[in-house]
C-alpha positions in Angstrom: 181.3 31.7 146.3 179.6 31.0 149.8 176.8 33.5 150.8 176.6 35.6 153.8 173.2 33.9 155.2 171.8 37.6 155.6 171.5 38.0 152.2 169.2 36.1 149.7 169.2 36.1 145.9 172.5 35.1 144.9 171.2 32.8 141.8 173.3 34.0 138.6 170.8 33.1 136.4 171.6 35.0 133.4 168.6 34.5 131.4 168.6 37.6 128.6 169.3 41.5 128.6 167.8 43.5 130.4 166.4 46.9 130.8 166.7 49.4 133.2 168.4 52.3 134.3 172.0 51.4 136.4 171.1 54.0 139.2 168.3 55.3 140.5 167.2 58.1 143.5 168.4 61.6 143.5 171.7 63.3 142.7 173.8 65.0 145.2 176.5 67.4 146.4 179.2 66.5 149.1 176.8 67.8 152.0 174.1 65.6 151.0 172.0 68.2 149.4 169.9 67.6 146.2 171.2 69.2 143.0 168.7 69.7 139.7 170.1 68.5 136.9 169.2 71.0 134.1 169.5 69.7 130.3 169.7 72.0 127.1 166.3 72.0 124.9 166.6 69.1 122.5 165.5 69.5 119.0 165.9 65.7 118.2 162.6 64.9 120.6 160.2 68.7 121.2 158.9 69.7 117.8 155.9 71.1 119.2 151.9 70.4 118.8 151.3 68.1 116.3 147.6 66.9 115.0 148.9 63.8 113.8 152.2 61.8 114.2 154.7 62.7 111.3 157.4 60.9 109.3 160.8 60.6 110.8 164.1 59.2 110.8 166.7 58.3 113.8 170.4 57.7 113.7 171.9 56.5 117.0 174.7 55.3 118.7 175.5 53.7 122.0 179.4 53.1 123.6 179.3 51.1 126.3 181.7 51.4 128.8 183.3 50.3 132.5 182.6 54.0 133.6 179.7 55.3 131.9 177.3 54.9 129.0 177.3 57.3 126.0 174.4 58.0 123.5 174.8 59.6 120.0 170.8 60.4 118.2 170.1 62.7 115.5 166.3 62.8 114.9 164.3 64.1 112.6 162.4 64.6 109.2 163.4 61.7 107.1 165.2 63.7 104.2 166.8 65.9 106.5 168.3 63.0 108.5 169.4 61.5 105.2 171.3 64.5 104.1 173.5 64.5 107.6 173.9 60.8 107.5 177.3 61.0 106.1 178.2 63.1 108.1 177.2 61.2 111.4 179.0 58.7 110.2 182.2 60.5 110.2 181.5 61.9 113.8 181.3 58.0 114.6 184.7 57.3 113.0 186.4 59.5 115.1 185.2 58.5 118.4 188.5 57.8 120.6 188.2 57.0 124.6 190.0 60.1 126.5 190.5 59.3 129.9 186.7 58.9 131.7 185.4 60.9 128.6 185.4 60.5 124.4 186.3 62.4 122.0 185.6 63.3 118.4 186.1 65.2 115.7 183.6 67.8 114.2 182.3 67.1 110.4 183.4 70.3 108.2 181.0 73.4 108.9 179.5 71.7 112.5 179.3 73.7 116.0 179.2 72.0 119.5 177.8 73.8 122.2 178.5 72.3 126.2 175.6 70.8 127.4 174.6 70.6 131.3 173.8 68.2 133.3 172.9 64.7 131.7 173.5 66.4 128.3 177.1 66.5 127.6 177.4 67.8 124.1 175.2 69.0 121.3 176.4 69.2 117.7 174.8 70.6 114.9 175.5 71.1 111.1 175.2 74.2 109.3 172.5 76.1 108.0 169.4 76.1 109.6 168.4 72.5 109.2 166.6 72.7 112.9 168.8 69.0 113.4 171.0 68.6 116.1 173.1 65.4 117.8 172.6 65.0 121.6 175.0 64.1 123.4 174.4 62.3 126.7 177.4 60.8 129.3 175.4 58.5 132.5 177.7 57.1 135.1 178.2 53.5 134.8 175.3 50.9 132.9 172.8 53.2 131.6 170.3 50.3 130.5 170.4 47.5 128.5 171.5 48.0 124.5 168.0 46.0 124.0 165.8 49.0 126.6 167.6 51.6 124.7 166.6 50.7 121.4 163.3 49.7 122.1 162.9 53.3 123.6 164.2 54.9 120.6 161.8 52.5 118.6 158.9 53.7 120.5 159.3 57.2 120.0 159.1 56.4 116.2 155.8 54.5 116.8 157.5 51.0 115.8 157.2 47.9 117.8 159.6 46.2 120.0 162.1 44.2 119.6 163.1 41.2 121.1 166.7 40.0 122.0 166.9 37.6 119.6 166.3 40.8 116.6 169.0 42.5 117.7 171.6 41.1 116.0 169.8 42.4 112.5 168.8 45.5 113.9 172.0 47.1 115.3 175.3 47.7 113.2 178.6 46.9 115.6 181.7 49.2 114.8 185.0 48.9 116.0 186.4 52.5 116.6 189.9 53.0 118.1 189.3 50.4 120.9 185.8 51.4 121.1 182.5 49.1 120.6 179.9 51.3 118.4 176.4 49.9 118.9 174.6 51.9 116.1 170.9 51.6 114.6 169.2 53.7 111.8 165.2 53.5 112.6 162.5 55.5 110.4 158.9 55.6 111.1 156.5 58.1 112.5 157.2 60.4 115.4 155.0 60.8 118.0 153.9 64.8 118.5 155.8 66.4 121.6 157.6 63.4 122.1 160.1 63.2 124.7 163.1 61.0 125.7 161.7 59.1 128.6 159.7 62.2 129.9 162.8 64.1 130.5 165.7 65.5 129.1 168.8 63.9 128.9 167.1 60.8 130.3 168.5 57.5 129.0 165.8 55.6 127.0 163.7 53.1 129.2 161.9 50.3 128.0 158.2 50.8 127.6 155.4 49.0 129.0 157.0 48.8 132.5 156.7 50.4 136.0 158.6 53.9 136.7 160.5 52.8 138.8 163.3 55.0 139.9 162.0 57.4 137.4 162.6 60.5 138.1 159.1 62.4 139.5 159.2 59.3 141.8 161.0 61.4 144.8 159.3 63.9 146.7 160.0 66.7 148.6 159.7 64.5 151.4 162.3 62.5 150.4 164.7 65.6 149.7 164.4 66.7 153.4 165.3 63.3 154.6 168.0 63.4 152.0 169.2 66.1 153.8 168.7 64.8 157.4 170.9 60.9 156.1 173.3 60.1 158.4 175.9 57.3 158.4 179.2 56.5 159.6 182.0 56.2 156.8 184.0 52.3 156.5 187.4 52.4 157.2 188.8 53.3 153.2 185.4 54.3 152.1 185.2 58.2 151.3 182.1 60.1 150.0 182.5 60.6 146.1 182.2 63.9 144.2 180.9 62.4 141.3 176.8 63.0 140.2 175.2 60.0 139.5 171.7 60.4 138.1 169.4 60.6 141.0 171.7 59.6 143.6 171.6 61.8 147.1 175.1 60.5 147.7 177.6 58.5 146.3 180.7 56.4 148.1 183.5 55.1 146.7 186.0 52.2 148.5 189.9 52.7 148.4 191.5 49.7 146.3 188.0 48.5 144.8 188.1 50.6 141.9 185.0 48.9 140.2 182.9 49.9 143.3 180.6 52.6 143.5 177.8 52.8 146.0 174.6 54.6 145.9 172.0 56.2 148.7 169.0 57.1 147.2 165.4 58.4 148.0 162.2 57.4 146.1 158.6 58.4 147.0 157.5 54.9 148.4 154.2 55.3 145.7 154.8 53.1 143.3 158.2 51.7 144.1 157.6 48.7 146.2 160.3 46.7 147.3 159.7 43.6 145.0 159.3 45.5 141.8 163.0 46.9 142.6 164.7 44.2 143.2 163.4 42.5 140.2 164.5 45.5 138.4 168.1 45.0 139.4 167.9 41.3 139.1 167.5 42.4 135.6 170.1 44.9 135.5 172.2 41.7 135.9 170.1 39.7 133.6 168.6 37.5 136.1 165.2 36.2 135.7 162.7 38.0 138.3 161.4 36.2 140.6 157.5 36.3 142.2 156.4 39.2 144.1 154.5 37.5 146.5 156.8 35.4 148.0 160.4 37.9 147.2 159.6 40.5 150.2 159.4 37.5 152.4 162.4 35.8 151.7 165.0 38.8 152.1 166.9 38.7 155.2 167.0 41.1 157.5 169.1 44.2 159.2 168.5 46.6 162.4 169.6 50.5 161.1 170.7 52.5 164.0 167.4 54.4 163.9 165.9 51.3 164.7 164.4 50.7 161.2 164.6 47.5 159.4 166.8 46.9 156.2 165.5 44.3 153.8 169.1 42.8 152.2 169.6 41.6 148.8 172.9 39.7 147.2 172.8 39.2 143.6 175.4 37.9 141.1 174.9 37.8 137.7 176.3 39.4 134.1 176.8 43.5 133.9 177.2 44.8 130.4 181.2 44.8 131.3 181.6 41.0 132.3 180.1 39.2 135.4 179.1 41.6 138.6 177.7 41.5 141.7 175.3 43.8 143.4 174.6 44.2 147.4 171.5 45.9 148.1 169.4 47.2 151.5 166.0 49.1 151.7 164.7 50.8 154.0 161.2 52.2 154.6 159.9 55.5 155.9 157.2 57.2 156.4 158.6 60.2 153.4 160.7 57.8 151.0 162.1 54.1 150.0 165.0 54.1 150.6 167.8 52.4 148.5 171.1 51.8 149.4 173.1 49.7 146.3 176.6 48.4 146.0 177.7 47.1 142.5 181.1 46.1 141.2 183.6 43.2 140.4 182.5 40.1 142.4 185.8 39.8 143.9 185.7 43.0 144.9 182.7 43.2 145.9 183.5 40.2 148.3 186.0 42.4 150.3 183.8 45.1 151.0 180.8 43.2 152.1 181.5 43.9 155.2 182.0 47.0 155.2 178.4 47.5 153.3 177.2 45.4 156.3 178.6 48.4 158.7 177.3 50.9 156.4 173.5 49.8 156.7 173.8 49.7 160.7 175.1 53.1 160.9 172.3 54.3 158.7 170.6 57.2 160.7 168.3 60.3 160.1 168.8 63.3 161.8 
């Protein structure tokens, strides 16, 4: 495929899995302004103070698919877990795809309650065995299957894995057309451990930089969230889906696999080469050196006059190969991030209409 010279970055070399979150920035309703996303307490990950970390067991389960990324954990004291292992397994069996959601089928005697925002569901079994199943739904790629794991294994005090372990460390299940990535971890949980350091955040891998993560974006950066202005593609339309952190989201008539996100994060500890090395990774590309990245992007004038650094990557989604176009701008408030992802070959007829997007990018 022949490169627009503007953008830089298009090596597809798929190296290894990768971790990372598939969006980043704020989320958003249809008038640009930021919406909290507000999760139920989770059982699974807030015991409480603890002197010491204590013995505890993990069942999980992740479903990846085209339109979003589900996670099934139960979590908690070893012999507890045990007794309700049967049962998750059942839950499991019956997962079935129904329309942009799943579906399942309580075990005898469980309750599901709604959950809100990035929670979708929690399920618990009877009594008062203080265990519950969380249930969380993230638009699109929500991390590598490798990230997640080794999140989940961190909370339990155990070491990472590599991606060569994997194989011997996850148990793949095929459920009415589904794929059913599910591991069974016991060590020793951490006291007041969270998942990620927030509620119904998907599992990121540890030892790397926040970035995107959410605590990055300022106040700063919801005002100018507020004040984003652009002009609209011919066939593009502002979506009213939330994805996680995202002030707005754009979808393009007859490229179903595209979705484009605008999002705000405080410039502290987001610079521009750690980010795009993180989505070279989403596409399991080898990064590439800080030093010399920055340098090598091309370059685009906003209509406020501010400069867009452009990236074009092509690589391997969880889904099949994928292509990503990507612009960042910097103010004085926030980084701003303006990603495209989808099929390549549909990616390839909207390029120019990204192009169009970024030049028209404006704040009020």
């Amino acid at each position: 495929m022949r490169m627009d010279p503007r953008f830089s970055h298009g090596k597809p070399a798929m190296h290894c899995l990768a971790f990372c979150l598939a969006v980043c920035g704020l989320a958003c309703q249809e008038k640009a302004k930021i919406v909290s996303y507000v999760s139920s307490p989770d059982a699974n990950l807030e015991s409480g103070p603890a002197a010491e970390p204590t013995p505890a067991r993990t069942l999980a389960a992740a479903v990846y698919r085209p339109d979003a990324t589900w996670f099934f954990k139960l979590m908690g004291e070893p012999e507890a877990v045990a007794a309700q292992q049967k049962a998750f397994d059942s839950l499991l069996a019956t997962l079935k795809a129904n329309g942009a959601n799943l579906q399942w089928k309580l075990p005898e005697g469980w309750t599901e309650a709604k959950g809100q925002g990035l929670r979708f569901a929690t399920l618990k079994p009877p009594g008062e065995t203080g265990l519950e199943v969380a249930v969380n739904r993230f638009e699109g790629v929500a991390g590598s299957l490798l990230a997640n794991i080794n999140r989940w294994r961190g909370e339990l005090s155990l070491e990472d894995l590599k991606e060569t372990d994997l194989p011997k460390a996850t148990t793949e299940r095929k459920v009415n057309d589904l794929t059913v990535q599910v591991v069974d971890l016991t060590g020793k949980r951490k006291p007041r451990q969270g998942m990620g350091g927030m509620p119904g955040m998907p599992p990121m891998a540890r030892n790397q930089p926040p970035l995107g993560q959410p605590g990055q974006v300022t106040s700063g950066a919801k005002d100018a969230a507020e004040k984003l202005a652009y002009k609209l593609p011919a066939g593009w339309r502002e979506s009213e889906k939330k994805v996680m952190f995202a002030a707005k989201v754009l979808e393009v008539e007859g490229s179903p696999s595209v979705k484009v996100t605008l999002s705000p994060l405080k410039p502290d500890g987001n610079s521009v080469a750690d980010n795009v090395n993180r989505w070279r990774a989403q596409l399991a590309l080898t990064p590439e050196d800080p030093a010399a990245l920055e340098k090598s992007l091309a370059r685009e004038k906003t209509a406020a006059g501010e400069e867009a650094l452009l990236v074009d990557l092509n690589g391997k989604g969880q889904t099949g190969p994928q292509r990503l176009l990507g612009a960042i701008v910097r103010r004085p408030e926030a980084l701003w991030f303006v990603k495209l992802t989808g099929d390549p070959a549909e990616v390839a007829k909207v390029r120019d209409g990204f192009s169009e997007l970024v030049r028209t990018l404006n704040f009020k």
